[in-house]
C-alpha positions in Angstrom: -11.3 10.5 -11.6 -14.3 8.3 -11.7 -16.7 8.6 -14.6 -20.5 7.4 -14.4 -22.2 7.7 -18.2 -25.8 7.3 -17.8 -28.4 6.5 -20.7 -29.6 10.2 -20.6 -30.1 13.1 -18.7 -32.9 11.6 -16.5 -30.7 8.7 -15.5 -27.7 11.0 -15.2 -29.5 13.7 -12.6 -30.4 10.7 -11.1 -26.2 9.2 -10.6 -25.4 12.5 -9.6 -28.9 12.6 -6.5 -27.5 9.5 -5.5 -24.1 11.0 -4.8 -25.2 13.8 -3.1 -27.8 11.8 -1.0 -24.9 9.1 0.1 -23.2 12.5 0.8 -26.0 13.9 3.1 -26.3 10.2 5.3 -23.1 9.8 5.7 -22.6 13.4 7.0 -25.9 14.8 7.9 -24.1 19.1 8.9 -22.3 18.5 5.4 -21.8 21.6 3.3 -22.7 21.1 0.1 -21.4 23.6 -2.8 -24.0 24.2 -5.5 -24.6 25.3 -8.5 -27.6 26.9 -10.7 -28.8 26.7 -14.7 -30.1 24.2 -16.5 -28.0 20.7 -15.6 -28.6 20.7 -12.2 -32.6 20.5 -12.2 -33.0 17.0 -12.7 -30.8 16.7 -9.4 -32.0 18.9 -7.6 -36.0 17.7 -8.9 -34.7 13.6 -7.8 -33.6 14.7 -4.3 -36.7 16.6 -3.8 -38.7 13.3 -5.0 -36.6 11.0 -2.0 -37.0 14.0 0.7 -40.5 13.1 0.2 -40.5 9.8 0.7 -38.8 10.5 3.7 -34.9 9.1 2.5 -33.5 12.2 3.3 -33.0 15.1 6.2 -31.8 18.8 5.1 -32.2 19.9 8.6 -28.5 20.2 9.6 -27.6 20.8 6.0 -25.2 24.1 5.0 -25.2 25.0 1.2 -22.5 27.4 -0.5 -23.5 28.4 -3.5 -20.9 28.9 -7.0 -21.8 32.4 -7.7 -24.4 35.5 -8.1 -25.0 37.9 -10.4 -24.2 41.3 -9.0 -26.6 44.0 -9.0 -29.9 41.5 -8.4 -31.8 41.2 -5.8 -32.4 37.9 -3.8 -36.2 38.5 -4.8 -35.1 38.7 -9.0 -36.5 36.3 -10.3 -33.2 35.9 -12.3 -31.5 36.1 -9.1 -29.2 32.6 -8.2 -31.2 32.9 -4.9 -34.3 32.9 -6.3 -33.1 29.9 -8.5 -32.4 28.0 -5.2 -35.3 28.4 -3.8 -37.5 27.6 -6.5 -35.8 24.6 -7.9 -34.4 22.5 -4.2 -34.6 24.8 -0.8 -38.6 25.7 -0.9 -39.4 21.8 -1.2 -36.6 20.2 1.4 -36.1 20.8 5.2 -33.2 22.6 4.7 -32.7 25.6 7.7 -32.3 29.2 4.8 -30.7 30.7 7.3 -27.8 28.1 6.5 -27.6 28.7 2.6 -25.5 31.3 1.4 -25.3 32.7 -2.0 -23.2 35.9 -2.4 -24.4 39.1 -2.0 -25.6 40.7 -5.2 -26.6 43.7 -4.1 -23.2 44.5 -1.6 -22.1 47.9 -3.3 -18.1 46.8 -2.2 -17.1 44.3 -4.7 -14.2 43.6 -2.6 -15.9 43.3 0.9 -18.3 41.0 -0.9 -15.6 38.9 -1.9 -13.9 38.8 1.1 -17.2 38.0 3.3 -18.5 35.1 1.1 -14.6 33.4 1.6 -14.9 34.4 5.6 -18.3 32.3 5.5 -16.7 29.1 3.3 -13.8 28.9 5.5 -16.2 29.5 8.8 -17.8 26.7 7.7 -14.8 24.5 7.5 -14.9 24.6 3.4 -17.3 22.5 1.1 -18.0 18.5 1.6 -19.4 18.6 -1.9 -19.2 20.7 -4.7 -21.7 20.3 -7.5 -20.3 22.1 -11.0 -21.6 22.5 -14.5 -19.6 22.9 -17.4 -19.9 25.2 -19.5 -19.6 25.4 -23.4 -15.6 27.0 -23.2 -15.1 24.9 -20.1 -15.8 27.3 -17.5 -16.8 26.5 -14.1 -19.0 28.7 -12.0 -18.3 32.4 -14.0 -14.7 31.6 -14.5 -14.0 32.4 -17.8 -11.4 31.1 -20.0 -7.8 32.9 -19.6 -9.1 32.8 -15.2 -6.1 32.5 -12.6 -6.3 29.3 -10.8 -4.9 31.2 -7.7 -8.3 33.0 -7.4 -10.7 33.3 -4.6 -14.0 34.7 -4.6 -13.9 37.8 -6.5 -15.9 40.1 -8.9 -15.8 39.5 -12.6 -17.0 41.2 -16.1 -19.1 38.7 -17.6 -18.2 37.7 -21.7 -20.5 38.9 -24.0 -20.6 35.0 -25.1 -22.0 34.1 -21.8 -24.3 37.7 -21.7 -25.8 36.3 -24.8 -25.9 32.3 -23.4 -27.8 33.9 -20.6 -30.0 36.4 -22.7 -32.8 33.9 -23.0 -34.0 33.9 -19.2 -34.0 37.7 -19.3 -36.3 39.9 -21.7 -33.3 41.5 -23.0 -29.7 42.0 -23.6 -29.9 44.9 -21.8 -31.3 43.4 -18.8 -28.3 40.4 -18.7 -26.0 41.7 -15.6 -22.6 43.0 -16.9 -20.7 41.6 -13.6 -20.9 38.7 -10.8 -19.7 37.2 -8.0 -17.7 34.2 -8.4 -16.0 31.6 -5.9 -12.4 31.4 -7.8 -10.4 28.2 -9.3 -8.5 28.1 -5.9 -11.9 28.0 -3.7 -13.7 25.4 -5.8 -10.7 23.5 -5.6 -10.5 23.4 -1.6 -13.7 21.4 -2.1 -12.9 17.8 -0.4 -15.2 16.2 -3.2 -16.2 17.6 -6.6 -19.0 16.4 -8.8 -19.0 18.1 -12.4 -22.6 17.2 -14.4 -22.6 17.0 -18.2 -25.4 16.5 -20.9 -25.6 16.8 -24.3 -23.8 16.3 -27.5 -23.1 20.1 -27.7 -20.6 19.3 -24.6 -19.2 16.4 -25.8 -15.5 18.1 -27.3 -15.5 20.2 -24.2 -15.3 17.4 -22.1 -12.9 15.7 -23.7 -10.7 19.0 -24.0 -11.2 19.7 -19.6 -10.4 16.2 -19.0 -8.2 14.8 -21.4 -6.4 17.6 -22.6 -3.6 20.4 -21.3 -4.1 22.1 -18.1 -4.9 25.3 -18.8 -6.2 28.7 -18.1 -7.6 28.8 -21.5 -10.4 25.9 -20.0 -10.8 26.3 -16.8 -12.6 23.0 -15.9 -9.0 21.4 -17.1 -7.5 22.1 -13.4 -9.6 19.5 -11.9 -7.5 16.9 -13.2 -5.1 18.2 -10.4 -8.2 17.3 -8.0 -7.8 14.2 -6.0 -11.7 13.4 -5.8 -13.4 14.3 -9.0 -16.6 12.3 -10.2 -17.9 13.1 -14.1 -21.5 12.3 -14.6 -22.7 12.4 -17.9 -25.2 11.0 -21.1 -24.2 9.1 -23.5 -24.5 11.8 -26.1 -22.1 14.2 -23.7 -19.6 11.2 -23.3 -19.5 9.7 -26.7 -15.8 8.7 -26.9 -14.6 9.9 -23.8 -12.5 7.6 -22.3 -14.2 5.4 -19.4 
């Protein structure tokens, strides 16, 4: 695993553009995995900046995104769709009929399931996968106690990460009770895997995903098993992390 600690979250958005622009030149029909909330905004906001200057072409870009919440609409403005567009697809090149996010509105949780894994695999599975962390180490909505044998499938959100999520809604109520989730075993299938940090409130969480037992309990802990695995963090999210 390689491990870049940046100054701060400016710098570290900035390490983790840089990867994912090398990725794009090098490969220019990559599919990139992505993933919403708050970390990835300062990437996605530094490779907006250098597809202006004119560093970089989306055109033959294909994204797969982490996850949806089920029951939204692409036009929610809670929606991960909407997300995507705001924050990266409605200021680069990139084709939208070549970014997929599941479907949150497919009433069949298991034929939306099985259609976003048809459309990874069609597309010959992710280049580059982008992943927060979250607070109990889970990645995408995999929650602590997840199978790592898991595809895409349909989970019942925590009420820890209801209430994490609360603030962007104007209620409790309003927080989605399920979502769509690529699994442990999908994310993993990812040739590359990037995993974006900041913080001091992720600082032991780190250091228990990458350091400690491989576990269930934190999901995030089975990408030591990955072969290509790139941390990117602050200073305040990697204070004694090992490096």
């Amino acid at each position: 695993m390689r491990v870049y600690c940046a100054a701060d979250y400016y710098h570290a958005s900035r390490v983790a553009a840089n990867i994912i622009s090398a990725q794009v030149i090098m490969k220019p029909d990559c599919v990139l995995g992505l993933a919403t909330g708050s970390t990835p905004i300062g990437t996605y906001e530094q490779l907006i900046r250098w597809y202006e200057k004119g560093d970089l072409d989306f055109s033959q870009v294909h994204s797969i995104n982490l996850d949806e919440y089920r029951g939204l609409s692409p036009e929610n403005d809670q929606s991960y769709r909407y997300f995507m567009n705001k924050h990266l697809f409605d200021s680069i090149n990139i084709d939208k009929k070549n970014t997929f996010v599941p479907d949150g509105l497919e009433p069949d949780k298991e034929k939306a399931c099985r259609d976003y894994e048809d459309i990874i695999h069609a597309h010959g599975g992710v280049d580059l996968q982008i992943l927060g962390l979250g607070h109990n180490g889970h990645i995408g909505f995999n929650e602590p106690g997840s199978a790592f044998e898991k595809e895409t499938h349909c989970v019942t959100l925590s009420e820890n990460t209801r209430q994490a999520n609360a603030r962007f809604f104007a209620s409790i109520d309003e927080v989605p009770t399920e979502a769509y989730t690529m699994g442990i075993k999908s994310i993993m299938q990812a040739k590359k895997i990037v995993v974006i940090v900041s913080g001091e409130s992720k600082n032991e969480i780190v250091k228990r995903a990458f350091t400690g037992p491989i576990t269930p309990e934190v999901p995030a802990s089975v990408l030591q098993l990955h072969n290509d695995v790139t941390l990117v963090g602050d200073e305040a999210a990697l204070a004694g992390f090992p490096r």
